[in-house]
N, C-alpha and C positions, 0 to 999 in steps of 0.2 A: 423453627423451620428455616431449611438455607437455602435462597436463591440464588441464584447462577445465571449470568448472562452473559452468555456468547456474543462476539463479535466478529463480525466479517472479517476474514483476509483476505488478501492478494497476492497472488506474487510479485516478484519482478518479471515474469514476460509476461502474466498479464498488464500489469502496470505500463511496464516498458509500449507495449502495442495504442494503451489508452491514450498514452502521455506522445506518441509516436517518438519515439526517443530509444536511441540501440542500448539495449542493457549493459554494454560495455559503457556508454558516458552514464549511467544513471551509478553503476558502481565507483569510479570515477568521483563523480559529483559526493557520494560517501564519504570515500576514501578522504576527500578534500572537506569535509564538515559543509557542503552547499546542500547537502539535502537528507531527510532524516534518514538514520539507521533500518528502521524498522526492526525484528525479531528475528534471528534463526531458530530454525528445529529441525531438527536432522540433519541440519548441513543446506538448509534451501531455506531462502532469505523471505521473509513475507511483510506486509504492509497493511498496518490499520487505515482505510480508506480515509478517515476523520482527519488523520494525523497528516497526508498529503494534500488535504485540501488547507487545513490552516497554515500549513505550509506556504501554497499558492497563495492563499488569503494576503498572508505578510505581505506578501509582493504586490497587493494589487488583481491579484489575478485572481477572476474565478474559474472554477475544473468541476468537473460533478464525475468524480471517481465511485463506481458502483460494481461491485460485484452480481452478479448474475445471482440470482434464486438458485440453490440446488433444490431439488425434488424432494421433500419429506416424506417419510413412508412411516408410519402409525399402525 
């Protein structure tokens, strides 16, 4: 049997909104190796929630980066 475990994404203007920060400097901060990568797919950039928070972590900083529940339907 194979289990499968999804994980939350984000975008970048979610993020961008959470972090209050223009997605112009967060690409930026990329571009510059200050903040992680995160994933493309299809050409739109997304973020493992986990991965910006350990992020902040390093710094001292704590963030509680959450994506919102979508709606399951069964």
């Amino acid at each position: 049997m194979i289990q499968l475990q999804f994980e939350n994404l984000i975008t970048i203007e979610e993020l961008s909104t959470k972090l209050d920060m223009n997605p112009s400097t967060l690409y930026r901060k990329i571009r510059e190796e200050k903040f992680p990568k995160g994933i493309k797919i299809d050409g739109k950039r997304y973020f493992k929630p986990i991965e910006i928070k350990e992020h902040y972590n390093q710094m001292g900083i704590e963030v509680d980066i959450t994506k919102k529940s979508e709606p399951s339907f069964m």
